[in-house]
C-alpha positions in Angstrom: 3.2 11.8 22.4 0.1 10.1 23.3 0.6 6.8 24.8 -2.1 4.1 25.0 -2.5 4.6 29.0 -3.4 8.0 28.9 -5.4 8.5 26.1 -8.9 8.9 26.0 -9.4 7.7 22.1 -13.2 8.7 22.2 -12.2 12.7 23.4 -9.2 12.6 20.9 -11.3 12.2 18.2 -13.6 14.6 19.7 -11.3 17.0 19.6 -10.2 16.4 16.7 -13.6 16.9 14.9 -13.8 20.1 16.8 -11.0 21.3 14.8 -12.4 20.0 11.6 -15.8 22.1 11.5 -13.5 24.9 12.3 -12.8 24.4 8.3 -9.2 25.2 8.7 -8.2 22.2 7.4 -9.9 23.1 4.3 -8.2 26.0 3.6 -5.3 25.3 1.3 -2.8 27.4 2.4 -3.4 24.9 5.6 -3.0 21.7 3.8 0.3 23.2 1.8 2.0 24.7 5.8 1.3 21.0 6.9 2.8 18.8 3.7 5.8 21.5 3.9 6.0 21.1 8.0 5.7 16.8 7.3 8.5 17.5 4.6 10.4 19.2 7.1 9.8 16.8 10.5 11.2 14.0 8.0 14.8 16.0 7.1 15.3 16.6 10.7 15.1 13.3 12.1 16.6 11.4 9.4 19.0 10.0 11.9 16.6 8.8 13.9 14.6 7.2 11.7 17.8 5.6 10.4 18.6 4.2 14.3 14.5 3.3 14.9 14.6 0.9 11.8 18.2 -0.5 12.7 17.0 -1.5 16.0 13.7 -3.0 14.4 14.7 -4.7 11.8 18.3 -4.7 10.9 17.3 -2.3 8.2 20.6 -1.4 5.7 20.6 2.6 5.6 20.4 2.2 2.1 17.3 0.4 2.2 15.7 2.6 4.6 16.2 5.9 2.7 15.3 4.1 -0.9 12.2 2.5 0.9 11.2 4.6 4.1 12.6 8.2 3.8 12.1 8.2 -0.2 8.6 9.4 0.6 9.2 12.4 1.1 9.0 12.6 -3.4 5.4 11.9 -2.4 5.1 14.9 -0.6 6.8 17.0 -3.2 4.5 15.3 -5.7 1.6 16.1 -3.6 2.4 19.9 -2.5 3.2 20.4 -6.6 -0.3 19.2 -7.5 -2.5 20.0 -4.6 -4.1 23.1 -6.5 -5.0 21.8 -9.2 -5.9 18.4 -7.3 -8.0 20.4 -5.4 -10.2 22.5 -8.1 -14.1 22.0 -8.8 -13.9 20.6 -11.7 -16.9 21.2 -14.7 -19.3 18.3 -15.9 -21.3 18.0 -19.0 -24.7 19.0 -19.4 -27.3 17.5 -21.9 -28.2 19.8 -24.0 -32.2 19.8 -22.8 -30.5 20.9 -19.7 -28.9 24.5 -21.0 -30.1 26.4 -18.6 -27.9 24.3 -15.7 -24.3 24.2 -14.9 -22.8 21.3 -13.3 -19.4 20.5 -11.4 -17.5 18.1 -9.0 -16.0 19.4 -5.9 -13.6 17.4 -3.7 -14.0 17.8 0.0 -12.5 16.4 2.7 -14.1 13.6 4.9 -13.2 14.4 8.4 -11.8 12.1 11.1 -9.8 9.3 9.3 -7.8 6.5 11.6 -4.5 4.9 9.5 -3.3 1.9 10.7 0.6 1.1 9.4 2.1 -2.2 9.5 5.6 -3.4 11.1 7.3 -4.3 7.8 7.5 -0.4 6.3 6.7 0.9 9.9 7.9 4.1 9.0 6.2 4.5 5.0 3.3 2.9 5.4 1.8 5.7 8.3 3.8 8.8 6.6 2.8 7.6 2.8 -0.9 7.4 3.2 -1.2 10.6 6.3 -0.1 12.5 3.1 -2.8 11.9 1.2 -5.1 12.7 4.3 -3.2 16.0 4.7 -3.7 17.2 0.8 -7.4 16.6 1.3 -8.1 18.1 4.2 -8.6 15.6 7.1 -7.8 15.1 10.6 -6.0 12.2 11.3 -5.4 9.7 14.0 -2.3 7.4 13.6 -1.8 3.8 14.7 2.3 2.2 14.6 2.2 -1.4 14.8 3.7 -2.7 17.9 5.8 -5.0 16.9 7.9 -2.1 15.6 8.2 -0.3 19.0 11.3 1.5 18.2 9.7 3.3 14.6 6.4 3.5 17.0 7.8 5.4 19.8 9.5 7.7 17.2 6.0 8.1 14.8 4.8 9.6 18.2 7.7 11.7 19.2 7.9 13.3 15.4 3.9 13.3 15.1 3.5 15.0 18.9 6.3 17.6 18.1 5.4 19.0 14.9 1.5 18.5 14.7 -1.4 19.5 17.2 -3.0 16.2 18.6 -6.3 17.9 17.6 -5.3 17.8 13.5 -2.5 14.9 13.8 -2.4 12.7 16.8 -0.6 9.4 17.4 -2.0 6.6 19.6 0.5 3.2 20.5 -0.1 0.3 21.8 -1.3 -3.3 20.8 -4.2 -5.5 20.3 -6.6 -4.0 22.6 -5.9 -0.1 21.4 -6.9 -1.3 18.1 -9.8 -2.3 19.0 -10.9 0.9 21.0 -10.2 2.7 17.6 -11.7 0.0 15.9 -15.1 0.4 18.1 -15.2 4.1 17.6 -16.4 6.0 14.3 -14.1 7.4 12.0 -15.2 9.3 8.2 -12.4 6.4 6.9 -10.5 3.8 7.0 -7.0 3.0 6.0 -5.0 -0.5 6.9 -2.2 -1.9 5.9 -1.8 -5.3 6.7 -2.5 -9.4 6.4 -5.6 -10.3 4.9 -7.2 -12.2 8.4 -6.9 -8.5 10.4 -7.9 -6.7 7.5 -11.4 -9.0 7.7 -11.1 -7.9 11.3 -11.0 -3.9 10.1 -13.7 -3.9 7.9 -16.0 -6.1 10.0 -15.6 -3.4 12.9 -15.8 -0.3 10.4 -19.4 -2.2 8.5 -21.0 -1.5 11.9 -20.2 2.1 11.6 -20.8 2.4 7.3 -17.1 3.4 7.5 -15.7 3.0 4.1 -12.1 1.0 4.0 -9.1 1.3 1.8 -7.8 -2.4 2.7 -3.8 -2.8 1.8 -3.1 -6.7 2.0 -0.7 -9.0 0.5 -0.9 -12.8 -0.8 1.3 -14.3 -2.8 2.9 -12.1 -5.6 3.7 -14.1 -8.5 6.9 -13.8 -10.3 7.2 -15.3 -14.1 10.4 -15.4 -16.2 10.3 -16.3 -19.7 13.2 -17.3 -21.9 13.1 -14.1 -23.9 15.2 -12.3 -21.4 18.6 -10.7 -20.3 19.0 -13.2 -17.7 21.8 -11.4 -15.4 19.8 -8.2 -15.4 16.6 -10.4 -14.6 18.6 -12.4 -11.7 19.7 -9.1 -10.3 16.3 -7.3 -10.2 14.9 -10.7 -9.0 17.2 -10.7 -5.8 16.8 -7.5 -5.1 13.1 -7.1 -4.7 12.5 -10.4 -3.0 15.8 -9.8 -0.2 15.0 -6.4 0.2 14.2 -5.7 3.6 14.2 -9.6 4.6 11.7 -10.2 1.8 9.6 -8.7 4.4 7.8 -6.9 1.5 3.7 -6.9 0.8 4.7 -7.2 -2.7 7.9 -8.9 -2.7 8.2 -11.7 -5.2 6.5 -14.7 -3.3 7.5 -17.4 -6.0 8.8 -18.0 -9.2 7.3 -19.8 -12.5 9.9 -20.4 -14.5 10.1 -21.6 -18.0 11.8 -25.3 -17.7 14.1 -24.6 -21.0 15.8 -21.7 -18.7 15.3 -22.8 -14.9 19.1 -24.3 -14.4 20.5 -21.1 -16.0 18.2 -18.9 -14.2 19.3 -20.9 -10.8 22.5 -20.5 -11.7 22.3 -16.8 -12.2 20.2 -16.2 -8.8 23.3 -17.8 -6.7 25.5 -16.0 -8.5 23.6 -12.7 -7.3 22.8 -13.9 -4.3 26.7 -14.1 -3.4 27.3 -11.0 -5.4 24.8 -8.8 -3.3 26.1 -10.2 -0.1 28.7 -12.2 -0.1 29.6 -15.6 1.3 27.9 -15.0 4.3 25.4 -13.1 4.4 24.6 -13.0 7.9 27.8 -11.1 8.2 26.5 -8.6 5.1 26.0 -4.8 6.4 23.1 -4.6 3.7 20.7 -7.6 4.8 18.0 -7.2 7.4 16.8 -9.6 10.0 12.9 -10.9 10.2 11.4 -8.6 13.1 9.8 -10.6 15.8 10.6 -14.7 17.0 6.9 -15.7 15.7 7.9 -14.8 12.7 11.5 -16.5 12.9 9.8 -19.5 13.4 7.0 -19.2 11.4 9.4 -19.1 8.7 12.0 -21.2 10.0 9.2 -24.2 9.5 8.6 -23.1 5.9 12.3 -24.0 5.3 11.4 -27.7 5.7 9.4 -27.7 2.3 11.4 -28.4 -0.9 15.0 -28.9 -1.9 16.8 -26.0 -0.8 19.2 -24.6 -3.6 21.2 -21.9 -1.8 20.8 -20.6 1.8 18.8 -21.9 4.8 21.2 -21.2 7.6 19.2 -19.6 10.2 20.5 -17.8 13.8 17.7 -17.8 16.1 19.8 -15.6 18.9 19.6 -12.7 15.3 16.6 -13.8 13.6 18.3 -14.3 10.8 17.6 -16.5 8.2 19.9 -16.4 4.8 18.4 -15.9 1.5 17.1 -18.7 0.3 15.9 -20.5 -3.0 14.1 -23.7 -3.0 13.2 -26.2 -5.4 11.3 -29.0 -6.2 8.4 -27.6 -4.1 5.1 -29.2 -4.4 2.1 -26.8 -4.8 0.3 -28.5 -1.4 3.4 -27.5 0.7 3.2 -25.0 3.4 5.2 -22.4 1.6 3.0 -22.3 -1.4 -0.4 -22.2 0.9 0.5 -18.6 2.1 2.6 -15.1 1.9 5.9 -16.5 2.8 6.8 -13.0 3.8 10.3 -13.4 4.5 13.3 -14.5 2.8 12.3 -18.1 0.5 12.3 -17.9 -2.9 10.2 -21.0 -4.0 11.1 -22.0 -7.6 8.2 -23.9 -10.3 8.7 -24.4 -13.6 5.9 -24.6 -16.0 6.3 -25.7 -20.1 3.7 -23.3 -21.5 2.8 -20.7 -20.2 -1.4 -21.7 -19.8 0.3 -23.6 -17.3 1.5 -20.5 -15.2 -1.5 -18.6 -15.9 -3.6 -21.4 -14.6 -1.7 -21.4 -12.2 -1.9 -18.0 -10.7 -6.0 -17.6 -11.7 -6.5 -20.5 -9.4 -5.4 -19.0 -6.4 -6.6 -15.3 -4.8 -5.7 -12.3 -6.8 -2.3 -11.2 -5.4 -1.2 -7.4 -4.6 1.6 -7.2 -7.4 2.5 -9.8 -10.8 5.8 -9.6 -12.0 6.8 -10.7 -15.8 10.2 -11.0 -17.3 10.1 -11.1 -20.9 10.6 -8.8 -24.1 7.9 -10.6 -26.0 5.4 -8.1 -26.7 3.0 -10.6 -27.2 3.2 -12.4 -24.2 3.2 -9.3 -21.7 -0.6 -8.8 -23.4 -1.6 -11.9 -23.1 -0.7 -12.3 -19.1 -2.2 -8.5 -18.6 -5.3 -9.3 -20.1 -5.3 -13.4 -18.8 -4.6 -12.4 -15.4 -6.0 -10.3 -12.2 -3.7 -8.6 -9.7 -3.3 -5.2 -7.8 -0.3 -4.1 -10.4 2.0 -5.2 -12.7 5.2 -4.8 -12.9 7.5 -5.7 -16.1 11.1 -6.7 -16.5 11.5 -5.7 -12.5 10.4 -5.5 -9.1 8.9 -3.4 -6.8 9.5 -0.4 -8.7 6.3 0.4 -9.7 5.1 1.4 -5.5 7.7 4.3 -6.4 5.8 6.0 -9.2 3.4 8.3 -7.6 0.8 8.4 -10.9 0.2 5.4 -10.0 -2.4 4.3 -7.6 -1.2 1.6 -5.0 -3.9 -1.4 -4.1 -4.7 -4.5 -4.4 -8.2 -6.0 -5.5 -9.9 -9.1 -4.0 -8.2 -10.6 -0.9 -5.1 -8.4 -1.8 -7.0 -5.3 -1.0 -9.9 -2.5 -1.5 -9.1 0.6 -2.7 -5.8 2.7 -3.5 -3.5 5.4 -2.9 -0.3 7.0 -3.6 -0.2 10.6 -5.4 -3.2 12.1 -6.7 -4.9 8.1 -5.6 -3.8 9.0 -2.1 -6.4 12.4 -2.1 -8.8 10.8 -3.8 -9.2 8.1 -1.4 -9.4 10.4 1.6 -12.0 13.0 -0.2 -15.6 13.0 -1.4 -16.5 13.8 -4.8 -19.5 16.3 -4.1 -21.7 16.4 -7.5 -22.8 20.1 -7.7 -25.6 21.3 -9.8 -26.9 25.0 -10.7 -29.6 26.6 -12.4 -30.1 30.0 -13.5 -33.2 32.6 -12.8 -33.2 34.2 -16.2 -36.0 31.4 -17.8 -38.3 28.7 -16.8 -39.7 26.2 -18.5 -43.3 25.0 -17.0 -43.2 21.7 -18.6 -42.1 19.7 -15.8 -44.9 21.6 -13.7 -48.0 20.0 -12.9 -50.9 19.9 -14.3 -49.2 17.6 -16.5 -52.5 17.1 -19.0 -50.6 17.3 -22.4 -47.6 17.3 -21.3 -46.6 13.3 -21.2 -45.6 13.4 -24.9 -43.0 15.9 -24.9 -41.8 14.1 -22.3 -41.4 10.7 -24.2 -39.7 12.2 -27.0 -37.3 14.1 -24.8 -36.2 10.6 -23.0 -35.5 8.9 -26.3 
């Protein structure tokens, strides 16, 4: 465990490049023992993870092994494809070239720093270390804070399985992220709101760090009438409750089409008290928002609108019911940022150029939903609109596919991971090129008198 009192950052990651130009960490037989030993730290502490992210954040056991413990498909997607991940692979030649061969070899960068958030405190360290692992890197871990329970454990689990000279965890706030944050690192990973991610990749600029950037914003959610409207409620509820609607990619707001909005209201109470019952706050399967900032950060946002369903809050629990609003005006507070918590915002639109002009005037958001079976219509809002992902006819589900890369673009994010995404972002793509001793051509040899029109034609 390596606590933010006693740590000298600048020696940790000392020793921790030390142990890279050993190349141990190159070796693959290395990188396999290490997803394997992760793999294994995770299975034996399940029940602690469980009882960290209880005493965090109210977090259902269901919920934390479908969104937290789940990962460890990652690493059996990872340890499955690291050989081939890991091969040079060949490049083409021109053909005036024939005495070359050319191919791309992936090598690890070195010293990479990961910063989680609080919301997945447990996911968003493990998910993107494994990526760092399968390509070869030491690593340097920072839990947020606000999380200390998942924190404390991250270092116990970290310290006990891992060297601090290939893995090492460092806790504490504001101030030991900015003694990371001051040092050089080969890379950059954050997870996180958009004004500390400016922070990040101000502090890594001075260091020509490159940045994978994991934001939010708000995640647009758009429900056409073409739909099976209790299987769209359902999925609906789900991804924006889940965990709080403490979720980077959690529905942020709905634009519904006006011709369906009462019976789509309708349905989401109907859910709502399905899911959780009459009162939720009693419900064994609903979290509570993690810090009182954030309580009454969100507390304020209830204000906004005509509230549909929910709005009971318990400050003593930091709880605050799921909730659906309506009538909300675009200027209000809970349409200016991520609402991050549990308020579902409802706007209907009668064409749908409305919602698309809608979402392309605000910044590209991390994940779009789209319920609809018209085939049509799911082109046109792919191709009409910008966001980190897509996902269609549910929610959240598509963070759990590990083909596919994870990330945002614009103020959602830089840069991606999950899966084979995950070792590409923590490698470097090393262009390789051969020749051969067996002939030489003296054209490109000076003198050159004579020799410039050979080379015109061969450039056409």
């Amino acid at each position: 465990m390596i606590t933010s009192e006693l740590t000298n950052i600048t020696g940790l990651i000392q020793k921790q490049r030390d142990f890279f130009q050993t190349g141990k960490t190159q070796e693959i037989s290395f990188r396999l023992e290490k997803l394997r030993t992760l793999k294994q730290a995770i299975a034996e502490n399940e029940q602690a993870i469980l009882q960290a992210l209880y005493a965090d954040l109210h977090k259902p056991e269901f919920e934390t092994y479908a969104t937290e413990i789940s990962l460890v498909k990652e690493i059996t997607h990872a340890i499955k494809h690291l050989t081939s991940w890991t091969k040079p692979k060949k490049a083409e030649v021109p053909l005036e070239f024939f005495s070359y061969s050319a191919k791309i070899y992936p090598e690890p960068l070195g010293v990479v720093l990961i910063i989680g958030p609080w919301n997945y405190p447990f996911n968003l360290i493990i998910s993107p270390l494994v990526g760092a692992i399968a390509a070869g890197n030491c690593s340097i871990l920072k839990p947020s804070e606000i999380a200390p329970h998942t924190s404390s454990l991250l270092a116990q689990i970290i310290g006990q399985y891992f060297e601090p000279e290939y893995i090492a965890v460092v806790e504490g706030g504001v101030e030991v992220s900015q003694k990371l944050l001051a040092e050089k690192f080969d890379h950059i990973l954050f997870t996180g709101g958009t004004a500390v991610g400016k922070i990040v990749m101000e502090a890594a600029a001075k260091h020509l760090t490159p940045v994978t950037l994991e934001l939010g914003g708000k995640s647009p959610c758009i429900v056409d009438v073409n739909i099976n409207l209790e299987h769209t409620a359902r999925r609906i509820i789900w991804g924006k409750f889940l965990n709080a609607g403490q979720t980077c990619i959690a529905p942020d707001y709905l634009l519904v089409d006006k011709s369906i909005k009462q019976n789509l209201l309708d349905s989401l109470k109907k859910i709502i008290h399905e899911f959780y019952g009459d009162h939720p706050a009693d419900s064994p399967d609903y979290a509570r928002i993690i810090s009182q900032k954030h309580f009454e950060r969100l507390s304020g946002l209830l204000k906004d609108g005509e509230i549909i369903i929910g709005g009971e809050t318990k400050p003593e629990e930091r709880y605050i019911a799921p909730t659906i609003i309506d009538q909300v005006s675009l200027t209000d507070p809970v349409m200016q940022e991520e609402i991050f918590g549990p308020i579902l915002p409802v706007i209907e639109y009668t064409d749908i150029t409305e919602a698309i002009a809608l979402i392309n005037s605000r910044p590209k958001p991390l994940a779009l939903y789209l319920f609809t079976e018209n085939e049509n219509l799911q082109q046109q809002v792919l191709q009409a609109t910008s966001s980190g992902g897509v996902c269609i006819n549910d929610t959240i589900m598509h963070v759990a596919i590990s083909s596919l890369p994870f990330g945002g673009v614009g103020d959602s994010g830089i840069g991606n991971y999950h899966g084979k995404a995950g070792f590409d972002t923590f490698s470097h793509y090393k262009s390789v090129l051969r020749n051969s001793f067996w002939f030489d051509l003296k054209w490109r040899y000076a003198p050159y008198q004579g020799k410039l029109s050979f080379l015109k034609r061969l450039i056409k």
